[in-house]
C-alpha positions as CSV (number, residue, x, y, z in Angstrom):
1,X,-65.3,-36.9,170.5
2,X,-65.6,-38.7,174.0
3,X,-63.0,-41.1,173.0
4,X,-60.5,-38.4,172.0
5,X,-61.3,-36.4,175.0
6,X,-60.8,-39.7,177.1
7,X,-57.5,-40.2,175.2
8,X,-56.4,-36.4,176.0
9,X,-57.1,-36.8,179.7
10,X,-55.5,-39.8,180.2
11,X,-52.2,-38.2,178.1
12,X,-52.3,-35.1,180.5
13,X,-52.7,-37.6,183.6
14,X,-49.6,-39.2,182.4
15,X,-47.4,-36.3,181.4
16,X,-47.9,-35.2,185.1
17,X,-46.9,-38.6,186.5
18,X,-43.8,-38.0,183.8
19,X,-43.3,-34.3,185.3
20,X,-43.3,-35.6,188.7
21,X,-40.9,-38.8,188.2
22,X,-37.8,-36.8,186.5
23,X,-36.1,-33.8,187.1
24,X,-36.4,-32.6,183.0
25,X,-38.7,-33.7,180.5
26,X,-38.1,-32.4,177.0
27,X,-41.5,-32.3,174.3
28,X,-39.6,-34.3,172.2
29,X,-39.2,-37.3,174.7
30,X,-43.2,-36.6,175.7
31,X,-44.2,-37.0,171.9
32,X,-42.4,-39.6,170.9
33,X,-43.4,-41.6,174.1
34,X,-47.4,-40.9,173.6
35,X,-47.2,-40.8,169.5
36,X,-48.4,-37.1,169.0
37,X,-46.7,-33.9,167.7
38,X,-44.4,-31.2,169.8
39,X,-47.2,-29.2,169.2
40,X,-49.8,-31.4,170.9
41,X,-47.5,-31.8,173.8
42,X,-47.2,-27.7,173.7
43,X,-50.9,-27.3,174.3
44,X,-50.8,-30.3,177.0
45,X,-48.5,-28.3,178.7
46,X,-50.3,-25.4,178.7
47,X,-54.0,-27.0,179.6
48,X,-51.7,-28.2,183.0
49,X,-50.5,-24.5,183.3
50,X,-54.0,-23.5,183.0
51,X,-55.5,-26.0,185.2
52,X,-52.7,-24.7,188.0
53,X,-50.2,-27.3,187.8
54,X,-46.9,-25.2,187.8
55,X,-45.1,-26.4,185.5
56,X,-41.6,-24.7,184.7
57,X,-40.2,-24.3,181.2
58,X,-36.2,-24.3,180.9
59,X,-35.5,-23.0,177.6
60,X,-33.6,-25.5,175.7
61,X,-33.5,-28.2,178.2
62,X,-37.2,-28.8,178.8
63,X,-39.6,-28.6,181.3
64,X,-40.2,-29.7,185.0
65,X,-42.8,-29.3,188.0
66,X,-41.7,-26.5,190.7
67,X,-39.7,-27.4,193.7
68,X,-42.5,-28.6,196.5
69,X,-45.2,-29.3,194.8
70,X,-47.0,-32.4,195.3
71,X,-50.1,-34.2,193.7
72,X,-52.5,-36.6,194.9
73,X,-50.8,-39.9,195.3
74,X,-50.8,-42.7,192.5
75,X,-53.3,-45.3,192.0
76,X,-51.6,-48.6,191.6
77,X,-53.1,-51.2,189.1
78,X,-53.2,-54.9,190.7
79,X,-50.3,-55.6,188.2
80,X,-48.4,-52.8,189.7
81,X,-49.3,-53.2,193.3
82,X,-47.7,-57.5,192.6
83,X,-44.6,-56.1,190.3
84,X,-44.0,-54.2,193.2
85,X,-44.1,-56.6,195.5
86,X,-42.3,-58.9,193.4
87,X,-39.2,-56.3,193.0
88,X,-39.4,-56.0,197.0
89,X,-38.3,-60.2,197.4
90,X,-35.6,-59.9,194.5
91,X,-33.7,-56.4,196.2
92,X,-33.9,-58.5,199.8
93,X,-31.9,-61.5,197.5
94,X,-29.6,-58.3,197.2
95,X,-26.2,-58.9,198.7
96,X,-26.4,-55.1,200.2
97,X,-27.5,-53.7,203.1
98,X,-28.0,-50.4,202.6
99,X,-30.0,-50.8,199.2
100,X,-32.4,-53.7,201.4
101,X,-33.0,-51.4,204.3
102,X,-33.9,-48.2,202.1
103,X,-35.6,-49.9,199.8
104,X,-38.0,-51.5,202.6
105,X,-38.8,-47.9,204.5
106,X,-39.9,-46.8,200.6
107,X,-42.0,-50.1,200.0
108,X,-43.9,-49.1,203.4
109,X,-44.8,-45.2,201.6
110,X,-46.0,-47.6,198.3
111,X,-48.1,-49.9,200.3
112,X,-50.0,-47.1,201.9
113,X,-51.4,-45.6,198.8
114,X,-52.5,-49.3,197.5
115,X,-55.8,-49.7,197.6
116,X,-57.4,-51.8,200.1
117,X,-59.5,-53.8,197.5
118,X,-55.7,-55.1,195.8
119,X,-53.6,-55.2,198.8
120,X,-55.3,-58.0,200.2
121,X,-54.4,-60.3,196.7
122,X,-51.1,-58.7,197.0
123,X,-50.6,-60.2,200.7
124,X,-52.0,-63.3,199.5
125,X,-49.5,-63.6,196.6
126,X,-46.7,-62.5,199.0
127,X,-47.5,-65.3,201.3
128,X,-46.5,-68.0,198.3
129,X,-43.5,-66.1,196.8
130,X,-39.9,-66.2,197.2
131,X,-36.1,-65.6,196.2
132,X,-34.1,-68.6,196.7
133,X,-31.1,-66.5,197.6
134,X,-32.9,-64.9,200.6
135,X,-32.8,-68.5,202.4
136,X,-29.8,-69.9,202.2
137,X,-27.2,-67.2,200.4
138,X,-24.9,-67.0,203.5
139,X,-22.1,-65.1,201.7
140,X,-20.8,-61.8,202.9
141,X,-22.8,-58.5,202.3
142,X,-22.2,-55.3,201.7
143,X,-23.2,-52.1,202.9
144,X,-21.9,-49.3,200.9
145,X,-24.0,-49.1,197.4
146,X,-26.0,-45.7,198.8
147,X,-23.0,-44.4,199.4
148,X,-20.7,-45.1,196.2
149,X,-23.9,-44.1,194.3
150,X,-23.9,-40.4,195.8
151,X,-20.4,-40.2,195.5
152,X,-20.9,-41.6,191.7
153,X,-23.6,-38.6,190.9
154,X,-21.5,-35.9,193.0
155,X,-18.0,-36.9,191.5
156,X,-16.8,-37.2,194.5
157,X,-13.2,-39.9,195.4
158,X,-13.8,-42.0,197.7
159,X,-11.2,-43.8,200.0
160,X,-11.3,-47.8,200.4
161,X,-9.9,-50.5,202.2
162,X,-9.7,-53.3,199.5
163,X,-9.5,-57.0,199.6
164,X,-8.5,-58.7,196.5
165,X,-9.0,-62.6,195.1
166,X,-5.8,-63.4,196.7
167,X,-6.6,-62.0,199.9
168,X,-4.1,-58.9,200.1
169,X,-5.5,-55.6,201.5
170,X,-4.9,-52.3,200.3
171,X,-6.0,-48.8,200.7
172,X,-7.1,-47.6,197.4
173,X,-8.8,-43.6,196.2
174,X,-11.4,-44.4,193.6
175,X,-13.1,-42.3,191.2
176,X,-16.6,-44.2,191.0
177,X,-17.3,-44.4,187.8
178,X,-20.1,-47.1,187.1
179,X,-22.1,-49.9,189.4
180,X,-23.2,-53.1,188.2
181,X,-24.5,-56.6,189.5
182,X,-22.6,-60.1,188.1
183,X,-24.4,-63.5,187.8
184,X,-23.8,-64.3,191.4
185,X,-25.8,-60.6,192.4
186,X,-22.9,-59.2,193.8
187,X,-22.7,-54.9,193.9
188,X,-19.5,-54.4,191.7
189,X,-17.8,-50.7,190.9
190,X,-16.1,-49.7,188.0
191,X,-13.8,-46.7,189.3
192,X,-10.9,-45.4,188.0
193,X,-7.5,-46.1,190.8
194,X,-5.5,-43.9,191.3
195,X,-2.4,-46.5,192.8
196,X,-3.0,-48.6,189.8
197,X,-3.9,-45.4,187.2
198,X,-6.6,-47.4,185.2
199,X,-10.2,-48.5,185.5
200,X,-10.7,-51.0,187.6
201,X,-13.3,-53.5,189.2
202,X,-14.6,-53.7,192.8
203,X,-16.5,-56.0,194.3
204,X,-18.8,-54.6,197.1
205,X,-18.5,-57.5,199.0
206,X,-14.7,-56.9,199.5
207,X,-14.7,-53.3,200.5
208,X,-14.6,-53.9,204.8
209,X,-14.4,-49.7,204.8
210,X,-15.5,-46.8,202.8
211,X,-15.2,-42.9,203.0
212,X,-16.5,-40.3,200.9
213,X,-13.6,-37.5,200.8
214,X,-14.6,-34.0,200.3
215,X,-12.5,-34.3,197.2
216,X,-14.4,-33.5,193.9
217,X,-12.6,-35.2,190.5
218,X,-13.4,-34.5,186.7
219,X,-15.7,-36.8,185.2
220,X,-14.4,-39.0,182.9
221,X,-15.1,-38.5,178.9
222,X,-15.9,-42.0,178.1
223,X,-19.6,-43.5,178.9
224,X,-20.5,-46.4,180.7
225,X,-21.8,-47.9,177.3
226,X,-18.2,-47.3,175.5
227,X,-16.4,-48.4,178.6
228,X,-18.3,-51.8,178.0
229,X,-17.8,-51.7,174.3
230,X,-14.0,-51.7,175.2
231,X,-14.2,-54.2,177.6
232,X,-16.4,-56.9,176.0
233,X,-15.7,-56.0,172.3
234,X,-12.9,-56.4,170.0
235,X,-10.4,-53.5,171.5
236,X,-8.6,-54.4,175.1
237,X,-9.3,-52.9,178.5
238,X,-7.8,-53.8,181.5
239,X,-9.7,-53.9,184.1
240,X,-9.6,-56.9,187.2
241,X,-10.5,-57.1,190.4
């Protein structure tokens, strides 16, 4: 009986980290993830309800924690506290600036909710770590993948000046489509052009300015997973950079 009540607390400790971490979380996802039934997860939910934790239910989308609440800040494991840490050296081996600085001010609000007992190892480990890339990578930067991401979520064109492999500039409207990084960790946007009317690549690294219009576009019906299926499997695509 102890073990099972163990096994439900730590479940409910967990469904409220889940709560807090995305915007909607559907029963389903929450049962298959901890190997119960929609009805377990049901009474879950309503023990947190219960216990104060306002949790909202959106009928057939799923469930979320109300605007402005907060709760106690998380405990991180050693494991955690040094993945963390770890993630920290590979984003400064990024080649953007944006995603290095705002990732450092949020690495700052993690540290100060590790516990003193771990964050000494963690210092320790830090001190005999590194990314290669951080020392002597010396290629250009960029400093617009914050940006293009917002304008991704907000389908929103944005205006570019472009510099292409053979060096010719142009001033491109893009509809941001998807963001990946190559083998040489460079920021690179799929977005459909509107001079060249076709998806296309961009490397970050080759965009010297960037502007999010006001300009709102329709999202696109194909995903980012069939966009790759075209690209990479047996039908053509053209995209280049």
């Amino acid at each position: 009986m102890i073990d099972n009540d163990t096994k439900r607390l730590t479940r409910l400790t967990a469904i409220l980290t889940q709560l807090q971490s995305k915007r909607i979380v559907t029963a389903a996802r929450l049962a298959e993830k901890f190997g119960v039934s929609n009805r377990t997860i049901y009474r879950d939910i309503k023990t947190l309800e219960h216990a104060g934790v306002p949790v909202i239910t959106e009928e057939g989308r799923g469930y979320r924690i109300m605007e402005g609440y907060r709760i106690p800040p998380i405990m991180f494991t050693e494991d955690e506290a040094n993945a963390l840490m770890t993630a920290e050296l590979i984003i400064q081996s990024s080649k953007d600036t944006s995603l290095i600085t705002k990732f450092s001010e949020a690495i700052v609000k993690v540290r100060a909710v590790i516990p003193d007992r771990i964050k000494g190892k963690t210092e320790r480990l830090e001190q005999k770590m590194g990314i290669t890339n951080t020392y002597i990578d010396h290629s250009p930067k960029s400093s617009h993948l914050l940006e293009i991401q917002k304008a991704l979520v907000e389908y929103r064109v944005v205006s570019v000046n472009y510099t292409n492999k053979s060096g010719q500039s142009t001033q491109r409207s893009l509809e941001p489509f998807a963001i990946y990084s190559n083998q040489n960790t460079e920021w690179v946007m799929v977005a459909f052009c509107r001079l060249r009317k076709e998806f296309r690549s961009f490397s970050l690294t080759s965009i010297s300015q960037l502007t999010t219009t006001t300009e709102n576009f329709e999202p696109h019906k194909v995903s980012f997973e069939q966009y790759l299926q075209n690209k990479y499997g047996n039908t053509t695509a053209k995209v280049s950079l």
